[in-house]
NUSE-818569 format. One line per 3 residues: their letters; for each residue x, y, z of N, C-alpha, C. Coordinates in Angstrom, 1 decimal, padded with zeros to 4 digits. Layout:
N
A> X,Y,Z,X,Y,Z,X,Y,Z ~ ...
This chain:
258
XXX> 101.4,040.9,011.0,102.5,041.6,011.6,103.7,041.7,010.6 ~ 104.0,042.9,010.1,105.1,043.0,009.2,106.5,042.9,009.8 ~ 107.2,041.7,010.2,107.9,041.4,010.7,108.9,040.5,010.0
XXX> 110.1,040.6,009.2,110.3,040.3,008.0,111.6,039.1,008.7 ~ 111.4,038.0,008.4,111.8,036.4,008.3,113.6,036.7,007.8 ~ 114.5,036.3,008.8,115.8,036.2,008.1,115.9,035.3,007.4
XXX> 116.9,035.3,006.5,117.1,034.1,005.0,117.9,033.6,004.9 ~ 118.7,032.9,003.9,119.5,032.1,003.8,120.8,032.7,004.3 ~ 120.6,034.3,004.0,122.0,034.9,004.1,122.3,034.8,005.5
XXX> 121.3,034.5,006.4,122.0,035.0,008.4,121.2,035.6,008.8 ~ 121.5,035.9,009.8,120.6,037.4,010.8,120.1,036.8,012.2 ~ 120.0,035.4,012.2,119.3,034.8,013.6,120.7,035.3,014.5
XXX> 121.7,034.8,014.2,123.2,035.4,015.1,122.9,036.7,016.0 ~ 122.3,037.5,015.4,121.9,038.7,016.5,120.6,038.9,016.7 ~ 119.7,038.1,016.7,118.3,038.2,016.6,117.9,037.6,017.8
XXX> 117.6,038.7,018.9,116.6,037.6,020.1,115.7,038.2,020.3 ~ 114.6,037.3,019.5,113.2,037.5,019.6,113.3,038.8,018.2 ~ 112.6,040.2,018.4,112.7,041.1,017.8,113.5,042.0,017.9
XXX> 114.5,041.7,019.3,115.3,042.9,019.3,116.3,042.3,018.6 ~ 117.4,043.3,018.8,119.0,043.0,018.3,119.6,043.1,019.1 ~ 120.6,042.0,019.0,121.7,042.3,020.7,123.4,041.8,019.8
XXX> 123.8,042.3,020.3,125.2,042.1,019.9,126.0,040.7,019.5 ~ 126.9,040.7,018.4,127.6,039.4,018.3,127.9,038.8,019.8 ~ 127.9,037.7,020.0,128.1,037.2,021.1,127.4,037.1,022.3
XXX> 126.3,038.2,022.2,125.4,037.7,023.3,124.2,037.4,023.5 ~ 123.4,036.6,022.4,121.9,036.1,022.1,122.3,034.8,023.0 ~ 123.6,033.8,022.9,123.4,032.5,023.7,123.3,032.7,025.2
XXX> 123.4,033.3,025.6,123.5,033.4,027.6,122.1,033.9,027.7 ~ 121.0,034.7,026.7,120.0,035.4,027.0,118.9,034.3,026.5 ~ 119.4,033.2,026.0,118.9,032.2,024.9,118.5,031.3,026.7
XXX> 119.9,030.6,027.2,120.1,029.8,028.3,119.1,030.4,029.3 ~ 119.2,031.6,029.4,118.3,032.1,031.0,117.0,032.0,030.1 ~ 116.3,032.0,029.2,115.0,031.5,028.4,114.7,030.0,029.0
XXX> 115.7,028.9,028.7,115.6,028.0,028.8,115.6,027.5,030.2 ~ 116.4,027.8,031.0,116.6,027.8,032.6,115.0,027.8,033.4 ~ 114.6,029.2,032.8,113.2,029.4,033.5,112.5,028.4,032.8
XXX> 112.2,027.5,031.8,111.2,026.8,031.4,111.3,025.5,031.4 ~ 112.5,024.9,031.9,113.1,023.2,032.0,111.8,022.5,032.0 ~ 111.4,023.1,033.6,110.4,022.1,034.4,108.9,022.1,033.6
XXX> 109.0,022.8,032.3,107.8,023.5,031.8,108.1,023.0,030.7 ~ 108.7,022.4,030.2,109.4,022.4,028.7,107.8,021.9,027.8 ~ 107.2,020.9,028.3,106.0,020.0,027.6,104.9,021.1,027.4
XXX> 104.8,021.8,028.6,103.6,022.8,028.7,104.9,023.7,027.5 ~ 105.1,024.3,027.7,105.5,025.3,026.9,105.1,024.7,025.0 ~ 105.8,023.8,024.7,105.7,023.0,023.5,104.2,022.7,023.2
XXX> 103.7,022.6,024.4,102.0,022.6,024.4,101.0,023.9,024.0 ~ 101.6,025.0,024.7,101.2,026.5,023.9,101.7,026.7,023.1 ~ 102.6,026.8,022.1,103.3,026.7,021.1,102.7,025.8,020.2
XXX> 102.1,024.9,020.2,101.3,024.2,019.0,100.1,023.8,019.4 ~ 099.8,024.2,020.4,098.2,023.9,020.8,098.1,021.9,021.1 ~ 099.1,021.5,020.9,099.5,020.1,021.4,099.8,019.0,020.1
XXX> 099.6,020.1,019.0,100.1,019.7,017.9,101.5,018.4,018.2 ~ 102.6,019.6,018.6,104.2,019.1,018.5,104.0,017.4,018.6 ~ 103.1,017.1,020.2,103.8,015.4,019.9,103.1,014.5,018.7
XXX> 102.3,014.5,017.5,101.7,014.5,016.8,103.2,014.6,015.6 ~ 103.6,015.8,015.8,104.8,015.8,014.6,106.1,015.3,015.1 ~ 106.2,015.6,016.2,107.6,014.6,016.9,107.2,013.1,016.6
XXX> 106.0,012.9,016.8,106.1,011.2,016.3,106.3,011.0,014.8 ~ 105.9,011.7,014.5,106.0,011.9,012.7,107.4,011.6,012.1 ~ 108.3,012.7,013.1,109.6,013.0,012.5,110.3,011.8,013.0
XXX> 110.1,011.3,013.6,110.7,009.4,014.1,110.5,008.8,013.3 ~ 108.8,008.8,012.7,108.7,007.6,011.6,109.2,007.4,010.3 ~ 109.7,009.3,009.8,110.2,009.4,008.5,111.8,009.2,009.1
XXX> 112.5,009.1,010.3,114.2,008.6,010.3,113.7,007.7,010.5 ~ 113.0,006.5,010.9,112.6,005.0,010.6,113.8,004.7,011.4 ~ 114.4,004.4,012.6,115.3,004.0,012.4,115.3,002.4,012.7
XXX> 116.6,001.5,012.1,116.3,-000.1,012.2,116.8,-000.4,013.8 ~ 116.4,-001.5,013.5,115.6,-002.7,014.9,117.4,-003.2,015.1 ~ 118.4,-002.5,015.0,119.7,-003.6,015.1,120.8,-003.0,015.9
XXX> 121.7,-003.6,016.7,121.9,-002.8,018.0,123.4,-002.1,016.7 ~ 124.2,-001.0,017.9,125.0,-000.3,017.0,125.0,001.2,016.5 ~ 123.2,001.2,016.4,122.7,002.3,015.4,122.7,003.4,016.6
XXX> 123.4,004.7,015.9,123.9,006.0,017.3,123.4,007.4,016.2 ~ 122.2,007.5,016.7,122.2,009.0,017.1,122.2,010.2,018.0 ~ 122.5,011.3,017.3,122.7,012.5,018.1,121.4,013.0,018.4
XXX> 120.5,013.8,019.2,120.0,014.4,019.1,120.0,015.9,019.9 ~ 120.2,016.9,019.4,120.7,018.4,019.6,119.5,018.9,020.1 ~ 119.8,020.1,021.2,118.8,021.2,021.7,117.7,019.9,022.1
XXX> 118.1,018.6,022.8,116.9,018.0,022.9,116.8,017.1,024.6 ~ 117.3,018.5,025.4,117.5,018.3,026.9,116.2,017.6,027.7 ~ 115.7,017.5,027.1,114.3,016.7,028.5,114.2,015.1,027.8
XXX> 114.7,014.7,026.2,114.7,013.5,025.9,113.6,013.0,025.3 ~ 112.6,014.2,024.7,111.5,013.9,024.0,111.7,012.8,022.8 ~ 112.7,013.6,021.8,112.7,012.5,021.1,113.7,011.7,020.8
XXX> 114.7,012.2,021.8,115.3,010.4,021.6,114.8,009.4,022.6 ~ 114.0,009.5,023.3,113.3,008.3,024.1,112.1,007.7,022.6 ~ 112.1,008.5,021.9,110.7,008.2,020.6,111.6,007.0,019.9
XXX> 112.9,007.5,019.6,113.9,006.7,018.8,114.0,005.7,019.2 ~ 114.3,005.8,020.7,114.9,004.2,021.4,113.8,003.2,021.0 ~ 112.3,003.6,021.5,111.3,003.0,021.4,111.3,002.3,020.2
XXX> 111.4,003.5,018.9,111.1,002.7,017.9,112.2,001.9,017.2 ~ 112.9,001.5,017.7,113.7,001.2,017.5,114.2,-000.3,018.3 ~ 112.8,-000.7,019.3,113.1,-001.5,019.9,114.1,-001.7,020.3
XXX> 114.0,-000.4,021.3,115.5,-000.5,022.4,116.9,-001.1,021.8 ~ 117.2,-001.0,020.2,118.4,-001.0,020.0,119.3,000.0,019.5 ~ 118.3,001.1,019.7,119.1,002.6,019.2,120.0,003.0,020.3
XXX> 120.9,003.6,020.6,121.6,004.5,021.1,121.3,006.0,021.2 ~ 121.1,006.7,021.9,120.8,008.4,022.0,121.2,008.8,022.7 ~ 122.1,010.0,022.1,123.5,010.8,022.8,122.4,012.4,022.8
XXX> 121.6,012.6,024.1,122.1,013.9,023.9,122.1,015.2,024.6 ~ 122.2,015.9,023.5,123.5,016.9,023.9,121.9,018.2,023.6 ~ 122.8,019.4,024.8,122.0,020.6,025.2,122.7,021.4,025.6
XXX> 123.0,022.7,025.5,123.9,023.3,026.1,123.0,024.3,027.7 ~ 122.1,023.7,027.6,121.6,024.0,029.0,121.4,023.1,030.3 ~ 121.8,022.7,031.0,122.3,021.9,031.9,120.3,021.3,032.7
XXX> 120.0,022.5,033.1,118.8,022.4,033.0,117.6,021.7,032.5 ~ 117.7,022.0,031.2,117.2,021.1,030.7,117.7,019.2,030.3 ~ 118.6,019.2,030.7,119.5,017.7,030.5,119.2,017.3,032.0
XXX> 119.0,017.7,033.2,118.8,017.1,034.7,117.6,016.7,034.3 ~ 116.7,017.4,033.6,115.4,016.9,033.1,115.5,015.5,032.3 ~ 115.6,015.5,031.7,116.3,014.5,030.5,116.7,013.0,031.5
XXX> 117.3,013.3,032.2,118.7,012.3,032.7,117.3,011.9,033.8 ~ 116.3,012.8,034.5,115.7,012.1,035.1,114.5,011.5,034.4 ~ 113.9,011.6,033.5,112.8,011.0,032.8,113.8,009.3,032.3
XXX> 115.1,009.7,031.7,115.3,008.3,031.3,115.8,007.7,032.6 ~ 116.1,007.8,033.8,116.0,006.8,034.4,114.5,006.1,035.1 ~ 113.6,007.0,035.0,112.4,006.6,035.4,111.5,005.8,034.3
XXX> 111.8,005.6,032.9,111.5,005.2,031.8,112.7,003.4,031.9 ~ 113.4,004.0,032.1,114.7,002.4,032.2,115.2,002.7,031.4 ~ 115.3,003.6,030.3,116.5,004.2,029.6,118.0,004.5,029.3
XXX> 118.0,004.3,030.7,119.6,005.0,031.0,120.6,004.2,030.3 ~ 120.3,002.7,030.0,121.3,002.6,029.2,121.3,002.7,027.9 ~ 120.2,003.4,027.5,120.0,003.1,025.9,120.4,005.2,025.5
XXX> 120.8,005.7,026.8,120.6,007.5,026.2,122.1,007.4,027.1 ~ 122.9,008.7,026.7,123.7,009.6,027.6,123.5,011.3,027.4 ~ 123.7,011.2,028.4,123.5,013.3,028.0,124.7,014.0,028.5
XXX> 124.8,014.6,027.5,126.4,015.9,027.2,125.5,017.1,027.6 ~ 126.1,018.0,028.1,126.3,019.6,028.0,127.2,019.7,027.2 ~ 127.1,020.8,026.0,127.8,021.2,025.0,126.8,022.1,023.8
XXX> 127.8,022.7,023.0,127.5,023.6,022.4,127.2,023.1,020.8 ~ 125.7,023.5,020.1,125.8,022.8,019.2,126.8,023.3,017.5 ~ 127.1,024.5,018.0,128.0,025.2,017.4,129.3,024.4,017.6
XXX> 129.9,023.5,018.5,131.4,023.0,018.5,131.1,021.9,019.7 ~ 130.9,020.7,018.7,130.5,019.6,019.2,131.8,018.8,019.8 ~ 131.7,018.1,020.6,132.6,017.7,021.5,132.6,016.2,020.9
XXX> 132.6,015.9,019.4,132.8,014.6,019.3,133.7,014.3,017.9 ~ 134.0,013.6,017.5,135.0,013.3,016.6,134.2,012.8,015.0 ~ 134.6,013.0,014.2,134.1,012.9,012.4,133.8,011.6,012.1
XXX> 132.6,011.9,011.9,131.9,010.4,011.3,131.3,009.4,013.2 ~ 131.1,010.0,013.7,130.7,009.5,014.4,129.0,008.8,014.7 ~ 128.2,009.4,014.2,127.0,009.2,014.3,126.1,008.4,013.1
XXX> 125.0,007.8,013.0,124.3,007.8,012.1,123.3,008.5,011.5 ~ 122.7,009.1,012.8,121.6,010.3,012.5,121.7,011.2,013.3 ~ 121.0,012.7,013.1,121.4,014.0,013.6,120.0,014.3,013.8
XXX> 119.6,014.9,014.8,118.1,015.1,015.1,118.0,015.9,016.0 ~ 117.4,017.2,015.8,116.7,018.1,016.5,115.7,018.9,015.7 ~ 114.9,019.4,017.2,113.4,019.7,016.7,113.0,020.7,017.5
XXX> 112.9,021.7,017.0,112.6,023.0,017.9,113.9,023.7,019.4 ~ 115.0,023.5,018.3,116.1,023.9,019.0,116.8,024.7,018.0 ~ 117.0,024.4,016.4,118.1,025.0,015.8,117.6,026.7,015.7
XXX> 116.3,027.3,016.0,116.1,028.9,015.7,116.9,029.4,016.8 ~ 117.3,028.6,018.0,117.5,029.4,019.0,119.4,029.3,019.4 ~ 119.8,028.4,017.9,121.3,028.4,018.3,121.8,029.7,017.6
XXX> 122.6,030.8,017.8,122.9,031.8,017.2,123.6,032.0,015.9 ~ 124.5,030.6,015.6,125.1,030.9,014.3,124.6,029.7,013.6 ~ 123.3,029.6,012.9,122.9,028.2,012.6,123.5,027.5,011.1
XXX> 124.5,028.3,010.9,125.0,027.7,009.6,126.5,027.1,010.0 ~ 126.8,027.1,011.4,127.7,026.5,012.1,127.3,025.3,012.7 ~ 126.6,025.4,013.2,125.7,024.6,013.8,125.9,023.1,012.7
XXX> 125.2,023.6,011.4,124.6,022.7,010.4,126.2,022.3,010.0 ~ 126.9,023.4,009.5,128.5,022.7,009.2,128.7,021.5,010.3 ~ 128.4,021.6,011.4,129.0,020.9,012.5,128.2,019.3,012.5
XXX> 126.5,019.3,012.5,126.0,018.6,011.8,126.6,017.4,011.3 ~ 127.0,018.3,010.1,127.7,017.2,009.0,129.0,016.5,009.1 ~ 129.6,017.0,009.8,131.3,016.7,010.5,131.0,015.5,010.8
XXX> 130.2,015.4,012.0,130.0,014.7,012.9,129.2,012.9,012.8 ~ 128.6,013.4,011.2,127.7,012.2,010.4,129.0,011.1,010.1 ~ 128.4,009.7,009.8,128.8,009.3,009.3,128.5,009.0,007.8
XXX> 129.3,008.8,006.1,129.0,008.7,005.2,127.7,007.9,005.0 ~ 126.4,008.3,004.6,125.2,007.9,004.8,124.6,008.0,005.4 ~ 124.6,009.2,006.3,124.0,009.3,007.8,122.7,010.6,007.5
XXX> 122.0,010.8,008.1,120.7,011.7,007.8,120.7,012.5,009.1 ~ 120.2,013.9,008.4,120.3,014.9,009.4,118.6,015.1,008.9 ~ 118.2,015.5,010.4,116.3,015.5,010.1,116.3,016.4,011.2
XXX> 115.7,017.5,011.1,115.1,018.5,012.0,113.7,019.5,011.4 ~ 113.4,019.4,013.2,111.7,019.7,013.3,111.8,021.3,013.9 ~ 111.1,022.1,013.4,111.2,023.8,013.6,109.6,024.4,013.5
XXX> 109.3,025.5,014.1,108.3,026.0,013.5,108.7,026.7,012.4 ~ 107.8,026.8,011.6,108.2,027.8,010.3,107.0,028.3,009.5 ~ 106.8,029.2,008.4,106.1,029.8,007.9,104.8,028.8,007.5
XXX> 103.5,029.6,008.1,102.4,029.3,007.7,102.2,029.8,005.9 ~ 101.8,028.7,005.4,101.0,028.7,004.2,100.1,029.1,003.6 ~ 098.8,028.2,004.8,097.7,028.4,004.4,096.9,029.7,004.3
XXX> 096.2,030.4,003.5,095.4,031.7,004.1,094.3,031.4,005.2 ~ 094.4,032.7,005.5,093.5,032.3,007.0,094.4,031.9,008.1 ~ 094.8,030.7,007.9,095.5,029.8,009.0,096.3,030.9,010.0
XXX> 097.3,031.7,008.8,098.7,032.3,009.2,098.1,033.5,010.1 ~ 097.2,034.2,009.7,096.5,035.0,010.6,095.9,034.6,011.8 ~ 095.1,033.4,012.2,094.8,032.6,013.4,095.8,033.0,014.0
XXX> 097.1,032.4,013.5,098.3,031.7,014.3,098.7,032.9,015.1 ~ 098.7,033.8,014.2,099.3,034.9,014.8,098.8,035.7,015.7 ~ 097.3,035.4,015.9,096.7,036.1,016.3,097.1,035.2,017.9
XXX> 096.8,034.3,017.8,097.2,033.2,018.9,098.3,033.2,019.4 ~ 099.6,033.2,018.7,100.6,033.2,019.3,100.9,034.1,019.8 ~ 100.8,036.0,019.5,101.0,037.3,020.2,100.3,037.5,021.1
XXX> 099.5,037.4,021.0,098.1,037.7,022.2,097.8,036.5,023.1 ~ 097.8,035.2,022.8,097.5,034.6,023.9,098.8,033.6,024.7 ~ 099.7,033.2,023.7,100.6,032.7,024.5,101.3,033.3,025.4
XXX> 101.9,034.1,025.4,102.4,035.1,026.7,101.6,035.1,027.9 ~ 100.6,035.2,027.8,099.3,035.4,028.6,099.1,034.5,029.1 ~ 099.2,033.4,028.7,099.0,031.8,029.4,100.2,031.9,030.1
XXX> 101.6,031.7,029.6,102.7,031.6,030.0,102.7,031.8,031.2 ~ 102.4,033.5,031.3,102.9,034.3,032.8,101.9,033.6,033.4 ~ 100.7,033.2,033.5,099.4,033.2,034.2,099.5,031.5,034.9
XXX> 100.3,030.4,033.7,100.8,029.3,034.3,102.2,029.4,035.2 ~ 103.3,030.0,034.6,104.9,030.1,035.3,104.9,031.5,036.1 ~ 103.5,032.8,035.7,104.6,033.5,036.5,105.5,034.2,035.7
XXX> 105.7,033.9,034.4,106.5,034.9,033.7,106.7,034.8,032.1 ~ 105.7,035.7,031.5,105.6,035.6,030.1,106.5,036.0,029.4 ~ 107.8,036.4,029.7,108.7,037.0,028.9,109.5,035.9,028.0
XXX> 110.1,034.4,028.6,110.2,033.6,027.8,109.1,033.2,026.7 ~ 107.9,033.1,027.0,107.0,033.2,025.8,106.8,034.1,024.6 ~ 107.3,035.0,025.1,107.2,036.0,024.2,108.6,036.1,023.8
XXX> 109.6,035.7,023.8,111.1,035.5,022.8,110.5,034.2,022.2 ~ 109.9,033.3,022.6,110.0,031.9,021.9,109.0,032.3,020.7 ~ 107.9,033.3,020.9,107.3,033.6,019.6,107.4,034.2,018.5
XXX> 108.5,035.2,019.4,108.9,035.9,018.3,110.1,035.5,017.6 ~ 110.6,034.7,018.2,111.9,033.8,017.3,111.5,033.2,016.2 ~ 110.1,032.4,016.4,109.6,031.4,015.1,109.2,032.8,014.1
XXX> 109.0,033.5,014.3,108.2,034.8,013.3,109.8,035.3,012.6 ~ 110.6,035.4,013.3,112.4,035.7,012.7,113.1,034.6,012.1 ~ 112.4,033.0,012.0,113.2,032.2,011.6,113.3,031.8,010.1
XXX> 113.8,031.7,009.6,114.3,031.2,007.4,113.0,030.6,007.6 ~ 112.1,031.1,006.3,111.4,030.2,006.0,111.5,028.6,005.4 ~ 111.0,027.9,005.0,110.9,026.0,004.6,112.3,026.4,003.5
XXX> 112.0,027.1,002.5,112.7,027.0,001.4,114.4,027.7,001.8 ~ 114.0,029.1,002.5,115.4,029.0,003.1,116.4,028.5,003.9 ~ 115.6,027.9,004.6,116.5,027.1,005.7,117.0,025.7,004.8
XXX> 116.1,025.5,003.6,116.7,024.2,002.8,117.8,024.9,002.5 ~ 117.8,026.0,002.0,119.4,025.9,001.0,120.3,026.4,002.2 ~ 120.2,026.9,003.1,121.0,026.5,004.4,121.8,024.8,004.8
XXX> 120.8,024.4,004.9,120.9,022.8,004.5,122.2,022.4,003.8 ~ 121.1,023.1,002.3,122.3,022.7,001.2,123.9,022.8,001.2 ~ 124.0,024.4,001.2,124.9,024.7,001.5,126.2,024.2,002.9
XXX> 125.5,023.6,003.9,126.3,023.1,004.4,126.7,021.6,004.0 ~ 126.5,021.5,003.0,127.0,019.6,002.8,126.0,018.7,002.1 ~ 125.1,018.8,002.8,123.9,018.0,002.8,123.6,017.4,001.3
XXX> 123.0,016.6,000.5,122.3,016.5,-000.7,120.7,016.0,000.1 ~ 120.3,015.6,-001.1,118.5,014.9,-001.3,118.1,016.0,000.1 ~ 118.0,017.4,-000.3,117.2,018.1,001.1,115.9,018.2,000.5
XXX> 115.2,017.7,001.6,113.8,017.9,001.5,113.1,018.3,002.9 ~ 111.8,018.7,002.6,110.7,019.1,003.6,109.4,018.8,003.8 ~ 108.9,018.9,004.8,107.6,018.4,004.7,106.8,019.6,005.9
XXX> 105.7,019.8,005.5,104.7,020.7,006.3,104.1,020.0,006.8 ~ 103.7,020.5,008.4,103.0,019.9,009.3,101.7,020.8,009.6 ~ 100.5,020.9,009.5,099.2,022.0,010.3,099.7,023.3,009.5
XXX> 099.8,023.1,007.9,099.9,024.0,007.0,101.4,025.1,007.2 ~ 102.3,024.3,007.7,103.5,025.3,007.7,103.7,025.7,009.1 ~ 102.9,025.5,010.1,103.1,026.0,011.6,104.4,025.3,011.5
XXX> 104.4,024.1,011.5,105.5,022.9,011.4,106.3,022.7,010.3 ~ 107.6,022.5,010.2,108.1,021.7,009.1,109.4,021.4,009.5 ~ 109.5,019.6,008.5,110.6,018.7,008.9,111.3,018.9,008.0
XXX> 112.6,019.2,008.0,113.6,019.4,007.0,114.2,017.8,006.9 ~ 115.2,017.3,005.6,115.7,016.0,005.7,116.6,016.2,004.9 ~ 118.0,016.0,004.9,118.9,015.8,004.3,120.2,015.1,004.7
XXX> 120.8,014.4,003.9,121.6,012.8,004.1,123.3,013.4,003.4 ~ 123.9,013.0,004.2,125.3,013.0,004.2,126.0,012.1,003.1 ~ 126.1,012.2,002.0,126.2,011.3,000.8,127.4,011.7,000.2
């Protein structure tokens, strides 16, 4: 599909899915995406990687490693149902802290009820808020984590500025995204898979394939590994690195506030 990847320069800001919509209004069309899929969010993530994701969500926990010692506070962004900060807490032998934050309300009732059914609640809190203008004060955190949220925030180089505000001096920002396939062959499966059958599952499981089909076509619009690094870069970050997951369907970006 000749469908050409925005770059370091921008372009997700008006980009939903394939169409174009005006400054200012991709987030409300982003929210009613997420609205309809709360109660779906696993299954969705589940068509979207073929069940890959929790395979690399655990991944991306093991490379923040985070320590065994109480105090330790991260953020985790666009991460309303609590997938991976419940991963953190865990590994962390319940002395991590996880704050987080979604600007879909929807998705966070989700969240707020898995951690109280898990015993969580005191180890998480969940914000509504915008990841573009975070409602928290400089140097606040020690790690920043999100994973299949930043394609769908509209100005992601604000986002990432904001990121780094919010770190504290030696703090790590780690996020998990779909992004460009590599391998030959592979990239053609994928695509073959992801236009033609996810939609089709979608409507056939919820009833309504049209959020499937923006969430596909957003990863096909999103900076490739190398662009989204100097995205990265450019907002602050040093030591940015990446890692591929199932040949590029996946990849974990890593960069530390120094």
């Amino acid at each position: 599909m000749s469908v050409e990847r925005t770059t370091a320069a921008g372009g997700m800001e008006t980009s939903y899915g394939f169409k174009r919509v005006g400054a200012g209004d991709k987030q409300s069309l982003v929210n009613d995406v997420f609205h309809k899929v709360a109660n779906r969010y696993d299954l969705m993530n589940d068509l979207m990687s073929a069940g890959l994701h929790r395979l690399w969500k655990d991944a991306m926990v093991t490379w923040l490693n985070p320590p065994k010692r109480m105090g330790w506070r991260v953020l985790d962004v666009a991460g309303g149902t609590g997938d991976i900060a419940f991963r953190i807490v865990d590994a962390s032998h319940g002395n991590a802290h996880a704050t987080v934050l979604d600007i879909n309300g929807s998705m966070l009732a989700v969240g707020r009820d898995r951690a109280e059914k898990k015993g969580l609640s005191g180890n998480t809190d969940f914000v509504e808020a915008n990841a573009e203008e975070l409602p928290f004060p400089d140097a606040t955190f020690d790690a920043y984590t999100i994973a299949f949220g930043i394609r769908n925030v509209p100005r992601i180089d604000v986002a990432l500025s904001e990121a780094f505000r919010v770190l504290k001096p030696g703090g790590r920002f780690l996020c998990l995204e779909f992004s460009e396939v590599e391998m030959p062959l592979l990239d053609k499966a994928y695509e073959a898979w992801s236009f033609n059958a996810i939609p089709k599952i979608g409507k056939m499981v919820t009833g309504d394939g049209e959020p499937y089909s923006y969430l596909v076509e957003s990863i096909a619009r999103f900076p490739n590994q190398q662009n989204f690094a100097t995205m990265i870069s450019r907002a602050g970050f040093d030591r940015v690195s990446f890692r591929n997951y199932s040949g590029g369907i996946a990849a974990l970006h890593s960069g530390w506030k120094l």
